[in-house]
C-alpha positions as CSV (number, residue, x, y, z in Angstrom):
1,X,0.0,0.0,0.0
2,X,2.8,2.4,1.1
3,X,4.2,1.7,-2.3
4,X,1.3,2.5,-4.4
5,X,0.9,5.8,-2.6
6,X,4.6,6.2,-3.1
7,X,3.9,6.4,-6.9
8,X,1.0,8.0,-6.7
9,X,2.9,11.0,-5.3
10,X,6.1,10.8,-7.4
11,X,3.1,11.3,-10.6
12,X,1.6,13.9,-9.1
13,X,4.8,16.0,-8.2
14,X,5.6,14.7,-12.1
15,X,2.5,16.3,-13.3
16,X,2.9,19.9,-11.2
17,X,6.0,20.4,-12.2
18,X,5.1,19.9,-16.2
19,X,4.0,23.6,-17.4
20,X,7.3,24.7,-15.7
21,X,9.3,22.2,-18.0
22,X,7.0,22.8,-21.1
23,X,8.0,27.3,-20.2
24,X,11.4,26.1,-20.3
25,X,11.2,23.9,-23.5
26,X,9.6,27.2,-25.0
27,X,11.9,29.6,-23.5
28,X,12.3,32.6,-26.0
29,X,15.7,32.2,-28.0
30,X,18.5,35.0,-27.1
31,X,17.8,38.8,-28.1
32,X,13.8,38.1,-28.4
33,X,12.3,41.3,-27.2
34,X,8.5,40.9,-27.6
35,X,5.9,41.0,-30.0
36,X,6.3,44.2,-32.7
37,X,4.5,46.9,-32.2
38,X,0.7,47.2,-33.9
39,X,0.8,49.1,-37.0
40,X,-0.6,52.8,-37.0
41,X,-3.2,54.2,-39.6
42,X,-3.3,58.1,-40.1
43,X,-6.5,59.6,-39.5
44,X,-8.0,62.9,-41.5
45,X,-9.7,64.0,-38.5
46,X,-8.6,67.5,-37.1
47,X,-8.3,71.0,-38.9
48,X,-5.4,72.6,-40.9
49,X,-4.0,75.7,-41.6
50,X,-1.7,76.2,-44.8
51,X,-0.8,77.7,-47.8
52,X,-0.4,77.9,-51.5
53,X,0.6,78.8,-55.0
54,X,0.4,77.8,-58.4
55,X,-1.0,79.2,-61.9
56,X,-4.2,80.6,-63.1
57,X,-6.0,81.3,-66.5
58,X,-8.9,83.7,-66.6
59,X,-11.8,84.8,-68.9
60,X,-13.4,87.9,-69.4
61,X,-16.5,88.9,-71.6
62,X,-17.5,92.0,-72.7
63,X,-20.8,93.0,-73.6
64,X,-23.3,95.8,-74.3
65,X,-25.7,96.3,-71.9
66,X,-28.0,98.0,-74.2
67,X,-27.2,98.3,-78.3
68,X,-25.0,101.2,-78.1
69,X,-22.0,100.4,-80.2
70,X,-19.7,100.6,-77.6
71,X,-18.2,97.2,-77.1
72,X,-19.9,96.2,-80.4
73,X,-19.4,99.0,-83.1
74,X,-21.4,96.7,-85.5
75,X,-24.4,97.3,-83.0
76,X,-25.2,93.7,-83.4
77,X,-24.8,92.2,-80.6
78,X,-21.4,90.2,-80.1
79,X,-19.5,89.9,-77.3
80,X,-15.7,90.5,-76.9
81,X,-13.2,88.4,-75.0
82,X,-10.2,88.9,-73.1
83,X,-8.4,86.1,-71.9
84,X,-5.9,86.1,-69.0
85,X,-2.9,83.8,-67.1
86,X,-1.1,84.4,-64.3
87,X,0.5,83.3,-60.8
88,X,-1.4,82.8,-57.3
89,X,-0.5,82.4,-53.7
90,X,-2.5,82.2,-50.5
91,X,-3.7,80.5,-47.3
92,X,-6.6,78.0,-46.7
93,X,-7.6,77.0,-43.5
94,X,-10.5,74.0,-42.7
95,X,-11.4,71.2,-40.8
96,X,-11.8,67.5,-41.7
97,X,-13.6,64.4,-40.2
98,X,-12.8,60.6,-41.3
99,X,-15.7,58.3,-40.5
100,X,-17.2,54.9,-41.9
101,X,-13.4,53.3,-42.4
102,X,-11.9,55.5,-45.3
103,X,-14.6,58.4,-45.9
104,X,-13.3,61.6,-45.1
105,X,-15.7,65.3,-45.4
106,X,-14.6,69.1,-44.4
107,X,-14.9,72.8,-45.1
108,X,-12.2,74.8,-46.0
109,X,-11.7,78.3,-46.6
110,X,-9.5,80.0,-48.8
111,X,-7.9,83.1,-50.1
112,X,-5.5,83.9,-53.3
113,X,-3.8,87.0,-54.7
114,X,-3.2,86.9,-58.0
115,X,-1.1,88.6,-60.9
116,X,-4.0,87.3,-63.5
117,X,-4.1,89.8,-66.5
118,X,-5.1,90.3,-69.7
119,X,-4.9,92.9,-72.8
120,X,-6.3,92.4,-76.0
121,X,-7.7,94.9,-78.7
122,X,-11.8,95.0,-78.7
123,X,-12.3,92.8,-81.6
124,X,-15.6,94.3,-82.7
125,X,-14.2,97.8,-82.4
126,X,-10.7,98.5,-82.9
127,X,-9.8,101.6,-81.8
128,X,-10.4,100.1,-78.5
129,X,-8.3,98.0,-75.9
130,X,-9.5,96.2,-72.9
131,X,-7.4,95.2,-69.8
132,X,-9.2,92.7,-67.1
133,X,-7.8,91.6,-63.8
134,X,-8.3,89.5,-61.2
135,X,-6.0,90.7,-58.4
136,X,-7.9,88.4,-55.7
137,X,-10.4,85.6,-55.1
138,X,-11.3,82.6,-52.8
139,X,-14.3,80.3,-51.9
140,X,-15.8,79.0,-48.9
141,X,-16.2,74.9,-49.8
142,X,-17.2,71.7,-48.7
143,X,-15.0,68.6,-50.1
144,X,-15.3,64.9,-50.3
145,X,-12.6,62.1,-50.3
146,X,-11.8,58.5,-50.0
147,X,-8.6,58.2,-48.3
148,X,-5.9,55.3,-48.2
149,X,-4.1,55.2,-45.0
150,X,-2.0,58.6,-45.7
151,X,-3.1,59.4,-49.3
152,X,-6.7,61.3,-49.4
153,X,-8.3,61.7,-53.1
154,X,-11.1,64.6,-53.1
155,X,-13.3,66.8,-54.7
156,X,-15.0,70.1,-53.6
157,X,-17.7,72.3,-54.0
158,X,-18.4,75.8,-52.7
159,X,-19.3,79.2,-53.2
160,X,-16.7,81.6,-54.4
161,X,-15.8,85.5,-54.7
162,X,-13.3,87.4,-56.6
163,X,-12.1,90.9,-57.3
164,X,-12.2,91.9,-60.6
165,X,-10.4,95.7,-62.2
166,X,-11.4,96.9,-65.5
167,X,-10.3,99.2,-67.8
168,X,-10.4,101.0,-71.3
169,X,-8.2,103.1,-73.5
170,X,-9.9,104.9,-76.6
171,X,-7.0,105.7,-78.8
172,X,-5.3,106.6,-76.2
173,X,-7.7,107.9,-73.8
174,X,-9.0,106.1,-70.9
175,X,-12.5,105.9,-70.8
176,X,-12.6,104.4,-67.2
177,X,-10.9,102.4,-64.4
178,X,-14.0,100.4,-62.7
179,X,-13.8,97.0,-60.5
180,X,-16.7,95.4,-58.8
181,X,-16.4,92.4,-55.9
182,X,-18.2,89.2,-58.0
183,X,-19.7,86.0,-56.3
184,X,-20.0,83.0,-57.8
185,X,-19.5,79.3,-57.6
186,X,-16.0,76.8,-58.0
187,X,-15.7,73.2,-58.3
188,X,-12.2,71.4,-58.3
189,X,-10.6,67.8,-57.2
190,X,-7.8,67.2,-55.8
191,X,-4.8,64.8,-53.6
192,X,-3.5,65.5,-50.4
193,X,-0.6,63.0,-48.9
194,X,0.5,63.4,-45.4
195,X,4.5,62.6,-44.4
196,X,4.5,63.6,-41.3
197,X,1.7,63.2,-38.1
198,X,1.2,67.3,-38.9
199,X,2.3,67.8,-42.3
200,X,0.7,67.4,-45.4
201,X,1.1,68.4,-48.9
202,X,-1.9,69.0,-51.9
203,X,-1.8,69.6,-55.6
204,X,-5.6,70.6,-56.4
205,X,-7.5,71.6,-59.7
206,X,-10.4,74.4,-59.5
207,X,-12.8,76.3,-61.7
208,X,-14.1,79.4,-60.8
209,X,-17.2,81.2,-62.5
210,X,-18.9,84.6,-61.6
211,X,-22.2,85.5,-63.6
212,X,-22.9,89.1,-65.2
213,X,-22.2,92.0,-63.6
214,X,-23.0,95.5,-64.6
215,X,-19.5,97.8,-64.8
216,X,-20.0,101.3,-65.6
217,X,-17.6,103.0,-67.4
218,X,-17.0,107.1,-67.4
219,X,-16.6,107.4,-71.2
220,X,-14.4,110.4,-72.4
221,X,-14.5,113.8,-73.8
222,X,-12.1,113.9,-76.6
223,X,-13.4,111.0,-79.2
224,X,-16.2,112.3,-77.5
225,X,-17.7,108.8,-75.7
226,X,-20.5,109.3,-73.0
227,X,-20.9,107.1,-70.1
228,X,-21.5,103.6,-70.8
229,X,-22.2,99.9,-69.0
230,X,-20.9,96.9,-70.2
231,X,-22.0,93.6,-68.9
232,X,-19.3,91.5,-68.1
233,X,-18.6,87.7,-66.9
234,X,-15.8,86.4,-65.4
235,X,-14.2,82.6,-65.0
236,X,-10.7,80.6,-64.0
237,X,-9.4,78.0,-63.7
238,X,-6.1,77.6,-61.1
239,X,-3.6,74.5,-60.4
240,X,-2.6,75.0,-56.8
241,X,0.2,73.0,-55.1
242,X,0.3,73.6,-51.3
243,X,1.1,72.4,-47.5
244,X,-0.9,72.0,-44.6
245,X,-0.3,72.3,-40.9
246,X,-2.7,69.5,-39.2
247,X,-3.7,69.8,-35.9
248,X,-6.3,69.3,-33.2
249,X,-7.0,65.6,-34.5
250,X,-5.5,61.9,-33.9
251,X,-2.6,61.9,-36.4
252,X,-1.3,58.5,-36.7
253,X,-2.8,56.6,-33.9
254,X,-2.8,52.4,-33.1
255,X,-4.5,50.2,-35.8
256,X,-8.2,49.4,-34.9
257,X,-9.7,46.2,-35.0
């Protein structure tokens, strides 16, 4: 009997003993430090500050507002074009929020000066010669993306305002200087690729267009021309390439599950 329970104990101790034997058969070979880390995702969320520069092509139309011969010496009608280019820089500032897994929505403000000009004789009356500018704009816009870890792919929408300076010289003689502040719309797309937990950079597409707005000129005394309107409409087109400051969000945070 003494020996049975003799056994009995030597298995048991045998038994207790195993998981500490099994731990050192598994023991972790030299220099192992641990599981990697998990993997971190960037996330859009947060608002930016930044800005920008880039090129700009413009469009101006000319057009009587009543069949005085002014812009159209023809009197029938026709409208004159200018067409403009130039260079653009600015600031944007906006707010973004990632949700459902890689959809990401914002506003976003933003202003640009601009050297976009353009001179070109009247082509309907040629003792004339029109200059447009548009020495500032910007939009207030919503925008859209789908974004891939640190690569977002967008498109926006908004409304948009500009500054636009008239002018025109009758053989030499100005018949006016006028500008008017125009409202309007823009559309554009874009990519935006973050290298940093703050930083990002952008290169972005827009289209601007302002409908017709009434610009009254002061005619002149020597040809002699009196006082005039023309109705005028204004669009352009930008290529911006920009950086953003991010802040106020997660940055790259741990992989979710």
């Amino acid at each position: 009997m003494k020996r049975f329970v003799s056994i009995g104990l030597a298995g048991a101790a045998a038994i207790a003993t195993s998981p500490a034997a099994l731990a050192a058969d598994l023991a972790m070979p030299p220099g192992y430090r641990g599981a990697p880390p998990t993997p971190a995702y960037f996330s859009w969320t947060g608002c930016y500050i930044g800005t920008h520069s880039g090129l700009a092509a413009g469009h101006t139309t000319w057009h009587d507002s009543v069949p005085d011969g002014a812009i159209d010496a023809t009197f029938s009608g026709q409208t004159a074009n200018t067409d403009m280019s130039g260079a653009i820089y600015g600031v944007q500032v906006g707010c973004d929020y990632q949700f459902n897994g890689n959809w990401v929505i914002g506003i976003d403000g933003s202003v640009s000066r601009a050297t976009l000009t353009g001179t070109n004789m009247d082509q309907f009356n040629n003792t004339w010669t029109l200059r447009s500018q548009a020495d500032w704009f910007g939009a207030l816009s919503g925008r859209i993306g789908v974004a891939v870890d640190r690569v977002l792919v967008y498109t926006r929408a908004g409304a948009a305002f500009a500054h636009n300076k008239f002018e025109i010289e009758n053989t030499g003689f100005l018949d006016g200087t006028p500008s008017v502040t125009r409202t309007g719309w823009m559309v554009g797309s874009g990519i935006e690729m973050a290298f940093a937990p703050c930083w990002s950079v952008f290169v972005e597409a827009d289209y601007y267009s302002f409908g017709n707005a009434n610009v009254s000129f002061a005619g002149d005394v020597f040809n002699p021309t009196p006082p005039f309107t023309v109705q005028s409409k204004l669009t352009i087109e930008t290529l911006k390439f920009g950086v953003n400051y991010r802040f106020g969000g997660d940055g790259a945070v741990t992989a979710r599950y």
